[in-house]
C-alpha positions in Angstrom: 81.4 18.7 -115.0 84.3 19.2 -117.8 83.0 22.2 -118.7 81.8 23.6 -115.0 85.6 23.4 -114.2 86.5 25.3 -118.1 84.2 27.9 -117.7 83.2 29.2 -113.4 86.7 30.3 -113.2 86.8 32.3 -116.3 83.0 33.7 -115.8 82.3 33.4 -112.5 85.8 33.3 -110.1 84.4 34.6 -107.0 81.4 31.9 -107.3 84.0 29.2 -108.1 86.6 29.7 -105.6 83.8 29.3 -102.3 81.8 26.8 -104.0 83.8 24.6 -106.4 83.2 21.8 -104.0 79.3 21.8 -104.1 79.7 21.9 -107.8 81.8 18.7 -108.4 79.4 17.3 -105.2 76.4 18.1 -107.8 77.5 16.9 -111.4 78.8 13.2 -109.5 75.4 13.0 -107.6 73.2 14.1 -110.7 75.2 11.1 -112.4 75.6 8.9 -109.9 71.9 9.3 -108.3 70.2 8.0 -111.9 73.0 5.4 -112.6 71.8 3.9 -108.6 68.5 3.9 -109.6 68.5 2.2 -112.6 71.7 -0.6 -112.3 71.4 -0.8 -108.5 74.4 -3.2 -107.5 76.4 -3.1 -110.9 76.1 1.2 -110.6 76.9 0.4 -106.9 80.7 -1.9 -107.7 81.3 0.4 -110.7 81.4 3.7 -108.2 83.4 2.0 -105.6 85.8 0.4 -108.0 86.7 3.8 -109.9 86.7 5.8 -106.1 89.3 2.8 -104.6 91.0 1.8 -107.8 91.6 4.8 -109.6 90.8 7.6 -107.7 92.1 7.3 -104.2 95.8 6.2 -105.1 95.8 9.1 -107.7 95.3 11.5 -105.1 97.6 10.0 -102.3 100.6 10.2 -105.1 99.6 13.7 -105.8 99.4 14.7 -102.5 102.7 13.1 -101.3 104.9 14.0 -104.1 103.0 17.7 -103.6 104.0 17.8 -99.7 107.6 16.2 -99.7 108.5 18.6 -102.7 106.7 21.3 -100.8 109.7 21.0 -98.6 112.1 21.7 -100.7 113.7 25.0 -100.7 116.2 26.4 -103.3 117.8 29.8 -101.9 119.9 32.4 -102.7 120.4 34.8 -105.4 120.6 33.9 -109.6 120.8 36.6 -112.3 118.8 36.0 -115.0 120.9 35.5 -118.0 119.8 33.3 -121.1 122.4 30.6 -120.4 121.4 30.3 -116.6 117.7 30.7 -117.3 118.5 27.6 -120.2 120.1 25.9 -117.1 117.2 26.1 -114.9 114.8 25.1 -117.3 116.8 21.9 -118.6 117.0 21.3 -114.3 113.4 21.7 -114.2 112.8 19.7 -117.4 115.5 16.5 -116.0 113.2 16.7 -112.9 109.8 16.7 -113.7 109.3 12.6 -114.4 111.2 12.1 -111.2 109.5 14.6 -108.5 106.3 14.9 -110.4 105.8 18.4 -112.6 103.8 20.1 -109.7 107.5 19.4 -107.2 109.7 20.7 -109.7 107.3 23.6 -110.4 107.3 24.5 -106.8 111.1 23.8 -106.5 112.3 26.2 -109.2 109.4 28.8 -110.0 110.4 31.1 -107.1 114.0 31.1 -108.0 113.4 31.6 -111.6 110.9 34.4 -111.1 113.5 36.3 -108.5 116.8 36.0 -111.1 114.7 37.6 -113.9 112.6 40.2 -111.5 114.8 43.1 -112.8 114.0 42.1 -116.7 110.6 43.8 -118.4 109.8 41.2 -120.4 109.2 37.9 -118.5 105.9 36.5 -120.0 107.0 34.4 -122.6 109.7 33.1 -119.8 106.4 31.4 -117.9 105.2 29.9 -121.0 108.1 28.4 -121.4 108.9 27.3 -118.0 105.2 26.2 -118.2 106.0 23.7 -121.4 109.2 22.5 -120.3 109.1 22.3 -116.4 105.3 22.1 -115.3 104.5 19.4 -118.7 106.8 18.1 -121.5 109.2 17.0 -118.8 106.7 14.7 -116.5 106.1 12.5 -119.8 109.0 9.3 -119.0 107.1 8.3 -116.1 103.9 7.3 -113.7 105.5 9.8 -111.3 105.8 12.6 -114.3 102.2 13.6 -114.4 98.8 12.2 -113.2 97.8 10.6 -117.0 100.4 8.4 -116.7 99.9 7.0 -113.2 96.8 6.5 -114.4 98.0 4.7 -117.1 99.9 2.4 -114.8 97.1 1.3 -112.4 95.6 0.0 -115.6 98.5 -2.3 -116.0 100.7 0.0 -118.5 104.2 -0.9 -117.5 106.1 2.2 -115.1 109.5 1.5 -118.0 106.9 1.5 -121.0 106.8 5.3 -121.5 110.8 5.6 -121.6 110.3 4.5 -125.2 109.1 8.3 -126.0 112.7 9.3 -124.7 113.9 10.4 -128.0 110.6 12.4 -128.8 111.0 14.2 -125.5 114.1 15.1 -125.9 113.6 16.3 -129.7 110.2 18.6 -128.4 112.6 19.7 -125.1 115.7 20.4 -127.4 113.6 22.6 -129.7 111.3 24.3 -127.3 114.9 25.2 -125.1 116.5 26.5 -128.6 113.6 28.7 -129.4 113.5 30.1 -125.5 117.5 30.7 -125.7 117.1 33.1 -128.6 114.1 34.8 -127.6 115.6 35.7 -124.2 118.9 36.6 -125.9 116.7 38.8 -128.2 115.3 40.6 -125.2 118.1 40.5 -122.6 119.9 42.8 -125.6 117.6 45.3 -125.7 117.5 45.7 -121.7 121.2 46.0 -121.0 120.4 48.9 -119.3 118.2 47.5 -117.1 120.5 45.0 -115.4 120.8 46.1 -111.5 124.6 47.2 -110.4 126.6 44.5 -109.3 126.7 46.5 -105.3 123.2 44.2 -104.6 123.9 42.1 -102.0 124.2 38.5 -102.8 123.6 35.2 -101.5 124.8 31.8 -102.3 122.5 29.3 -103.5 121.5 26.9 -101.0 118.7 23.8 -101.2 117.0 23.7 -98.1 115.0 20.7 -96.8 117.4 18.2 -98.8 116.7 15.4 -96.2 113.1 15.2 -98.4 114.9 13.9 -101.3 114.9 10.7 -99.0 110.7 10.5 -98.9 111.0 11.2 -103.0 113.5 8.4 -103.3 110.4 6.5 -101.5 108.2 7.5 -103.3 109.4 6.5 -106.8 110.5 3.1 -105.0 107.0 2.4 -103.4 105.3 2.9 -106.9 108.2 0.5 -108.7 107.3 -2.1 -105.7 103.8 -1.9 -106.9 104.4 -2.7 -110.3 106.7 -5.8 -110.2 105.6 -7.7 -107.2 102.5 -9.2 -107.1 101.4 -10.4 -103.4 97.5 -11.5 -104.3 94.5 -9.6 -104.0 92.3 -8.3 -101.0 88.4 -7.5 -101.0 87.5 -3.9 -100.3 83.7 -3.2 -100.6 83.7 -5.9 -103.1 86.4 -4.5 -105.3 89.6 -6.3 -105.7 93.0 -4.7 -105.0 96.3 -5.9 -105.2 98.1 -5.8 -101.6 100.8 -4.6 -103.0 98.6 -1.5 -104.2 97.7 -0.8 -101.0 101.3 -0.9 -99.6 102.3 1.4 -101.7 99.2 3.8 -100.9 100.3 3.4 -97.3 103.7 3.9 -98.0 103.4 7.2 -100.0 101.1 8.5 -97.1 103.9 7.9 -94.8 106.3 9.4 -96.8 104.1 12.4 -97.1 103.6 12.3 -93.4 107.3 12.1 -92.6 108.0 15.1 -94.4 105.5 17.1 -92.8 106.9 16.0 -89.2 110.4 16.5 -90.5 110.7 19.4 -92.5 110.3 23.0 -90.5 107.5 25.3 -90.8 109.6 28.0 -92.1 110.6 26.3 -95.4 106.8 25.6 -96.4 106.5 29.8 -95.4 109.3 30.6 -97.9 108.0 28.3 -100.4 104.6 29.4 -99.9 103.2 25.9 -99.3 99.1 25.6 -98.8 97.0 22.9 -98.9 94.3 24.7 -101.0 95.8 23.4 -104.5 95.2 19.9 -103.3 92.1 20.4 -101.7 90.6 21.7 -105.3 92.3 18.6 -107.0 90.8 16.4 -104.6 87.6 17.6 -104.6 87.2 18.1 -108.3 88.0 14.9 -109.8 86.0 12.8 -107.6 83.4 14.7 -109.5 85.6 14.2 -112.3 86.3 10.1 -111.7 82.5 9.3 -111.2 80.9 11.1 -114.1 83.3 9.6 -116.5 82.0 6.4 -115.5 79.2 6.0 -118.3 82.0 6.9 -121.1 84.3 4.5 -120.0 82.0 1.6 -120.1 80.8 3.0 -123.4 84.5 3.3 -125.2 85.2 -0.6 -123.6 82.3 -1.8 -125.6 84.0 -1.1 -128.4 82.1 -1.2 -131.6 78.8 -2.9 -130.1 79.0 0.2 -127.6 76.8 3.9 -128.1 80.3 5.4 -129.1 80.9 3.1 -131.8 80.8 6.1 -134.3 84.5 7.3 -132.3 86.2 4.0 -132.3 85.9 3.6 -136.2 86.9 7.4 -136.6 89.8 7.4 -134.0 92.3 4.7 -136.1 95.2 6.5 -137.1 97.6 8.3 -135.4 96.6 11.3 -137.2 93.2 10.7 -135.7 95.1 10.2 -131.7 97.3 13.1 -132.4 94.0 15.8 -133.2 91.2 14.3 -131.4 93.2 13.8 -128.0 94.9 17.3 -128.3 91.5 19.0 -128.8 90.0 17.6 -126.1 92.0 18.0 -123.8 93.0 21.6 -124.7 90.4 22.6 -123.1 89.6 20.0 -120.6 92.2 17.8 -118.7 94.8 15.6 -119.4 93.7 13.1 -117.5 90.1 11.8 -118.2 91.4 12.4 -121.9 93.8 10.0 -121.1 91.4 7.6 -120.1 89.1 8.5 -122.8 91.2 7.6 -125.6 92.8 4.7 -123.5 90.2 2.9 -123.3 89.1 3.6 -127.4 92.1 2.0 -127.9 90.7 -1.1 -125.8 88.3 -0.9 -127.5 88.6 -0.6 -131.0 91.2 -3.6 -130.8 90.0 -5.9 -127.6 86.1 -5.1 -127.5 84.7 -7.1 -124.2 88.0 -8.7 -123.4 89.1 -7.3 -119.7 91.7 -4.7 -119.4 94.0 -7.5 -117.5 93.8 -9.2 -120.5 93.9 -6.1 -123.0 96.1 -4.3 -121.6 99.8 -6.2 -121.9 98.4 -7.2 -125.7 98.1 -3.6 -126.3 101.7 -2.6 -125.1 103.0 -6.0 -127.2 101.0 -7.0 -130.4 100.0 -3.6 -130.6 103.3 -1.7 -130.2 104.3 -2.5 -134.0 100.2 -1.8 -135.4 100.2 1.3 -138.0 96.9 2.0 -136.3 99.0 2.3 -132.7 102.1 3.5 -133.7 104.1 6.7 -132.0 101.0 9.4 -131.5 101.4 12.1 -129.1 100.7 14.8 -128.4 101.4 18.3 -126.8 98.2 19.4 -125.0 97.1 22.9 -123.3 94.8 22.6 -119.7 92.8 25.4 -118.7 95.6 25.8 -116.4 97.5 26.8 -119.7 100.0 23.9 -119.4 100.6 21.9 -122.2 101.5 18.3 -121.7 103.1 15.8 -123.4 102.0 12.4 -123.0 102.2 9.0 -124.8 99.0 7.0 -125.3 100.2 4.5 -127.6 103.8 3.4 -128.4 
């Protein structure tokens, strides 16, 4: 599946683009259809529990932070200087664990790409707005990027990842230094390029601000989640907290609002589609249902068929390489899971991840085994993410 998603784009786009669909559809079926057969019932809960407790909240928070951000509209005109272009990426970098990476991507991309549209060299300036903006700024919170959401339906707590704070900071810092004198460097050499000041010019203006209300929502629906508990309901024979499914509910109205709020003209100008979403949505239920098997295999621990990986995967040397080559070429978030649930398992083998969990964050946090790995990571999207697995 992993490698399906890697490799049609690169070798086969055209294929890939019609038919990425009945590809994910074929890799969860040519899992799921053996896993039936054999475990019946048990196969049966395990699908429905990943599908309601995993995978359908992490698409309703990606798709409302990805439609009330798509509603947002910075206009006007910016000249691309190395001090503004440093200010838009430190903007972009502040906003990323608040609006999601994907929102303050959208936000800022346009605007950054139209102040430095006059400059020849502009690649290493999406690199850069790739690592800050799109990656290394979603790592404080659930909201950030999708890993850590799905750290927090497994019980990780939504404060817990503040404690990288001074790490971020220290790879943001750096990576903003480095882009400051690399766009200096080139903005010297094409002086000459610089249009004449007798462009017309716009002021900046944020458009669609009254969606800043349904992210405020957002961010408050997911903290509701995670400090009230209001008992559990029955889906399907999976257990849910209510509270879970508020805040499902509550970031679908959000989304909604936004959509019936915010005018068709400012999702034009941003160039807002649904297609992004529809790929997400469709690839990692394909995605959520084949990882199933691993899963199960890591939370075994050492009496699991993976027991080889959870007595490699100790230090956080071992976090640091394993989890940053895998998911250089992969996703962030089954690696996430992947290497979450090692972590169960090397230290809480067949204890439940209610249990596991709150241990892991406490008589963990100070373990040599546990302490301060992460890692900055590259998708076949070409992002690079930073994101904390173990503090």
């Amino acid at each position: 599946m992993l490698f399906s998603i890697a490799l049609f784009p690169l070798l086969a786009p055209e294929f890939w683009h019609h038919h990425f669909g009945k590809v994910s559809a074929f890799w969860a079926a040519a899992m799921a259809g053996p896993f039936l057969f054999v475990y019946k019932g048990t196969a049966l809960y395990e699908i429905l529990h990943i599908i309601l407790a995993d995978y359908v909240p992490f698409i309703i928070l990606l798709w409302s932070l990805y439609t009330v951000s798509g509603g947002i509209l910075l206009k006007g005109s910016l000249r691309g200087t190395p001090v503004i272009n440093v200010i838009i990426l430190t903007i972009g970098t502040l906003l990323a664990s608040w609006m999601g990476t994907t929102g303050a991507a959208m936000l800022l991309i346009r605007p950054f790409l139209r102040a430095n549209n006059y400059r020849k060299n502009r690649t290493f300036m999406v690199v850069f707005f790739i690592f800050l903006v799109a990656n290394v700024g979603g790592s404080l919170t659930p909201l950030g990027d999708p890993p850590l959401f799905l750290g927090f339906l497994h019980g990780v707590s939504f404060f817990w990842t503040f404690k990288i704070m001074p790490h971020m900071l220290t790879v943001a810092g750096l990576l903003l230094v480095v882009y400051f004198f690399l766009d200096l460097y080139h903005y010297k050499k094409e002086t000459g390029r610089v249009p004449a000041d007798e462009a017309e010019k716009t002021p900046l203006q944020l458009v669609g601000i009254h969606n800043f209300i349904f992210l405020a929502g957002i961010i408050g629906a997911v903290l509701m989640s995670g400090m009230v508990d209001w008992g559990h309901v029955n889906v399907l024979g999976v257990h849910r907290g209510i509270q879970d499914w508020v805040r499902d509910g509550l970031l679908i109205v959000m989304g909604l609002l936004s959509m019936a709020t915010t005018s068709v003209e400012i999702r034009e100008d941003n160039d807002f589609t649904w297609f992004p979403i529809i790929e997400v949505a469709y690839l990692f239920v394909g995605i959520f249902i084949t990882m199933i098997p691993c899963l199960l295999i890591l939370k075994a621990g050492p009496n699991g068929q993976l027991a080889f990986l959870i007595n490699v995967v100790k230090e956080p040397v071992h976090y640091f390489w394993v989890t940053g080559t895998l998911s250089g070429f992969l996703d962030n978030a089954p690696t996430y899971l992947t290497f979450f649930n090692t972590a169960l398992g090397s230290h809480y083998p067949g204890m439940s991840e209610a249990q596991a969990v709150p241990l892991l964050m406490t008589e963990k946090r100070q373990c040599p085994q546990l302490h301060g790995p992460f890692h900055l990571r590259g998708s076949r999207h070409a992002h690079a993410q930073l994101f904390w697995l173990h503090p």
